[in-house]
N, C-alpha and C positions, 0 to 999 in steps of 0.2 A: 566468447568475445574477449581479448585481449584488454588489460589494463587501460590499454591510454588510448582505448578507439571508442568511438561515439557509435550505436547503433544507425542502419546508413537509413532505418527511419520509423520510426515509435507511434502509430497513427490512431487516436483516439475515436478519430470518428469514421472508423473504416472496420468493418467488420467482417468476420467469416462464418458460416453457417455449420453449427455443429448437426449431430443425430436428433430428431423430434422427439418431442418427450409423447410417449403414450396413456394418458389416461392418469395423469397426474405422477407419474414415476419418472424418474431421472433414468439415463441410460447408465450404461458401465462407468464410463472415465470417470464420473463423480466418485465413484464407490475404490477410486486407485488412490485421491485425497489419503494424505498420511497428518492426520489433524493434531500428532503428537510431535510434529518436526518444532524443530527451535524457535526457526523464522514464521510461525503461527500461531507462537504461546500471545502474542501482545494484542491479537483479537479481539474485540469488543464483542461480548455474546459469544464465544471460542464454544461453549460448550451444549449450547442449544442448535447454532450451526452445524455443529459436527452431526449431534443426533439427528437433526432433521434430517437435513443433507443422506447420514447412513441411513437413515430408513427408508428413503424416497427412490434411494439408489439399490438397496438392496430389500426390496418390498415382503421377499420370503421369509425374512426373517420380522417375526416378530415381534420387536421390541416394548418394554411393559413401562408406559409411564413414570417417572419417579415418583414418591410420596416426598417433596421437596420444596420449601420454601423458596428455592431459589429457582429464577423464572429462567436462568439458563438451562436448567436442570432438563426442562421440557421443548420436547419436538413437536412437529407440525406431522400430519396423518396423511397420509396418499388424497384419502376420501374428500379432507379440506380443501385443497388446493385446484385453482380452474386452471386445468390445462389450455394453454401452453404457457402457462404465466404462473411456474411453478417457483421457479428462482426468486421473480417480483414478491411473489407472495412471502415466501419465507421472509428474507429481508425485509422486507413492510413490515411483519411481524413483531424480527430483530430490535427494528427501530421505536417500534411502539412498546415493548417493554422493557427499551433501556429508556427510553423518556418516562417511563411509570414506574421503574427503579429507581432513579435519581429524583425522582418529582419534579421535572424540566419538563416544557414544551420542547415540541419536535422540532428542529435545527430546521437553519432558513437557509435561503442564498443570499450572498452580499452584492444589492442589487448597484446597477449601475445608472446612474442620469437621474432622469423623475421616475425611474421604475421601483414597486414597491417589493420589502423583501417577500419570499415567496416560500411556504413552507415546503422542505424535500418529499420525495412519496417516490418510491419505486412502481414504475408501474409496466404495462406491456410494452412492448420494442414494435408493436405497432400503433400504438400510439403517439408514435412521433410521423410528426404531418411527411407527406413525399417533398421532398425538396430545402426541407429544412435541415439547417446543423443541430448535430447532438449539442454540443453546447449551449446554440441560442436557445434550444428549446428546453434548457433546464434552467437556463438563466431567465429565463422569462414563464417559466411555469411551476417551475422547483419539479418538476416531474422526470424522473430519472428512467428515461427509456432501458429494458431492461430484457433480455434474451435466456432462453434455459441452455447455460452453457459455462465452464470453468470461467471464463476470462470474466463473463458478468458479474460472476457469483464471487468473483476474488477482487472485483470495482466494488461493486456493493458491500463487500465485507471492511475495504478502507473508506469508504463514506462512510459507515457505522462507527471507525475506529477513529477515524480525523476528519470530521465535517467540518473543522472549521477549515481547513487548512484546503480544505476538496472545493468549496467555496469561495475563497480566495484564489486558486486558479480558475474556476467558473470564471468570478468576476475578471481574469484579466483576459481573458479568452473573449467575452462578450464586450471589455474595452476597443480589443482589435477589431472585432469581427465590425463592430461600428464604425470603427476608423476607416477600415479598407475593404469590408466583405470578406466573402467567402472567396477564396482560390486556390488552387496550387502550392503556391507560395504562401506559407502561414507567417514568414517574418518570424526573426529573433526570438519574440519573445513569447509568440505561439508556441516554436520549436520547443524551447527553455519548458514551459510547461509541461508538454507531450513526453521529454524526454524525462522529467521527473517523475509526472502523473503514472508512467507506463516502468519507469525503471529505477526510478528512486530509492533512497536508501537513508538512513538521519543514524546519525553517528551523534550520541549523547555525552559529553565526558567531564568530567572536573578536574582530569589531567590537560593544559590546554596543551603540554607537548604531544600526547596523541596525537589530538587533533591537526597541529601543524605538521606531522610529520607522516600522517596520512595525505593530507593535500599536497606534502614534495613528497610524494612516492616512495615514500620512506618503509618498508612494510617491518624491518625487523626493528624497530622503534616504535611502531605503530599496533603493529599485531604481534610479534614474535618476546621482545625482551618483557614487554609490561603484560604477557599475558596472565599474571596471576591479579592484576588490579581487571579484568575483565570480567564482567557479571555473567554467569550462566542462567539461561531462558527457564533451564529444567528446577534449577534451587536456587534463589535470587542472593544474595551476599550483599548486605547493608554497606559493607564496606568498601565495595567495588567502585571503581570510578569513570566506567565505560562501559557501554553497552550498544549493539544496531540493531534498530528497528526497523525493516521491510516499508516503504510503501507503496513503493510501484506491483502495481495487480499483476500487469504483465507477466514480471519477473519472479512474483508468487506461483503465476500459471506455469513458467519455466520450470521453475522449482520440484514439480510434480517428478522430475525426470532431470535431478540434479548432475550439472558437468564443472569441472573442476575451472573451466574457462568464464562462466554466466560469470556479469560484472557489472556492478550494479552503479546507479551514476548520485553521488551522495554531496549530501549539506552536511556541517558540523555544528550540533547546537552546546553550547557551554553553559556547565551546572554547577552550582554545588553539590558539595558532597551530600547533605539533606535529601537531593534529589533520589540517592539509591537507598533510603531509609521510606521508603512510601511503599506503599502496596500498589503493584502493579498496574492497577485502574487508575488510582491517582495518578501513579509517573506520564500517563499514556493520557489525562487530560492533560495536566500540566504540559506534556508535552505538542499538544493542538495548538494550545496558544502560542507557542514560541515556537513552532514551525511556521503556521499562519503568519506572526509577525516578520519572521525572516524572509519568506516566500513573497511576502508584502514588498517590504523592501527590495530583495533582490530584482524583481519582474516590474518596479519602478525605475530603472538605471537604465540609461537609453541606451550603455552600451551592453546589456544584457544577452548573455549566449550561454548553449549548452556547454561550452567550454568551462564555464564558471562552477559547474559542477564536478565532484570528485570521484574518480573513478577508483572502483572498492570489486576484487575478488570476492564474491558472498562466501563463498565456504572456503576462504582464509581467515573469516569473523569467527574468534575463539570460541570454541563451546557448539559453535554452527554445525563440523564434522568432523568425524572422528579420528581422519586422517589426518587433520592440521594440528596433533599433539605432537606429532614427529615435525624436529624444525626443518625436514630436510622439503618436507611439503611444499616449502615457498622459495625452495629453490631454483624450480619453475620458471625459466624466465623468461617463455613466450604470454605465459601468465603474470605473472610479477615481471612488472618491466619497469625500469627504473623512468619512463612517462617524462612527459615534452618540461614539465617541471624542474625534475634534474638536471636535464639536458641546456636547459636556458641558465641556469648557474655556471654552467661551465664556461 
């Protein structure tokens, strides 16, 4: 996908039917997951996922419990899991020992009207009634319909990492859906959602020239000259002042099968420099809230559109791939396109 073009449509509540899972085992694709890429170090649970996940997926092998403290450390067993609600399971799991890590209850939905909040819970993808939206029925039940398949497994993996933020589009999804129903036509700021929810991207910086000079299409201001103040996923740099964090599942699911074109549709959140002195988990709460808050406001503006999001080459984000060390990378310019932003200055 080209720099300055909007996917022609990003659909959250529209789904495709992958391979059945047999007898509590994942099929192959799961097992092509490369759980060491960059864009999947910010994971919440990154390392209890991945084993589950590989052992579910490659059953012959295996694998011998850790002796480990740490509750990522541990996977989920074939034998546990009721098929076909093998994905639900894990992720339910996910959720229940980072809430018993942190000693927090289990994250809510931010309900809307007289409706009260609702605690989240993955559960089976036939448990959502026939004829109802995925939305309404998580907004109104916290029950997050769930299928054994990448795209689920890579939704459920950013509700684990930004519920707050996953919740705050719920609630503006269940705004609309009140307002006007279900149709065709989701409106503005449905679209707006869908188009983040599914391809999103958050650009962290306490350079705010980054920032502005990613949203005018600026890339060698943005990505090329300050590449050395960019933080690497693999060894974090206290001192860095810019970082991308994935949140669109979609474009996670892309990613399996990385093109130099995937182009991710991004907000810019402004940090202090403090912010790249945290450890990881912290950056990545902290970073819930101030997503949540900005998503808040943004999808509050009546004149709200996909437009208003910033369009980001993911593997021109430093550190992302290994070819974006040569600056000739971004010289690409059905890729790098100097986008309707330069163009309107002229």
């Amino acid at each position: 996908m080209p720099a300055n073009d909007l996917p022609a449509k990003l659909d959250s509540d529209t789904y495709t039917d992958h391979s059945p899972v047999i007898e509590g085992k994942l099929d192959n694709s799961f097992a092509e997951i490369d759980w060491q890429a960059p864009w999947l170090s910010h994971i919440v649970q990154l390392n209890y996922l991945s084993n589950s996940i590989e052992h579910l997926s490659r059953p012959s092998q295996q694998n011998s419990l850790s002796e480990s403290d740490s509750l990522d450390e541990q996977y989920v067993n074939a034998s546990d899991i009721n098929t076909p609600d093998t994905i639900a399971n894990v992720l339910k799991t996910a959720m229940t020992q980072q809430a018993s890590h942190l000693e927090q209850s289990l994250p809510q939905t931010k309900p809307t009207h007289n409706r009260t909040p609702q605690t989240l819970q993955f559960v089976s993808q036939n448990a959502l009634p026939d004829g109802e939206a995925y939305e309404h029925f998580i907004g109104t039940t916290g029950n997050i319909p769930t299928r054994d398949n990448l795209h689920d497994l890579f939704n459920g993996s950013i509700w684990l990492t930004f519920p707050k933020t996953k919740a705050v589009l719920n609630y503006y999804h269940m705004l609309e859906i009140d307002k006007q129903g279900i149709s065709e036509r989701r409106g503005r700021v449905r679209d707006t959602i869908t188009v983040f929810d599914e391809n999103g991207a958050v650009l962290v910086t306490a350079d705010p020239n980054i920032g502005e000079a990613l949203v005018d299409f600026d890339w060698q201001a943005s990505l090329v000259t300050p590449r050395a103040k960019w933080d690497s996923p693999i060894q974090s740099n206290s001192s860095a002042q810019a970082a991308v964090y994935i949140f669109g599942h979609a474009l996670l699911e892309q990613l399996l099968c990385p093109r130099k074109s995937l182009c991710a549709h991004s907000i810019v959140i402004h940090v202090t420099q403090s912010f790249f002195t945290l450890p990881l988990a912290e950056r990545i709460r902290f970073l819930d809230d101030k997503v949540a808050e900005y998503m808040d406001t943004l999808l509050s503006k009546d004149d709200v559109t996909p437009r208003q999001l910033a369009p980001l080459p993911i593997l021109g984000v430093p550190h992302f791939w290994v070819e974006n060390t040569d600056t000739d990378f971004y010289e690409d310019s059905y890729v790098f396109r100097s986008g309707r932003r330069q163009k309107n200055k002229k």
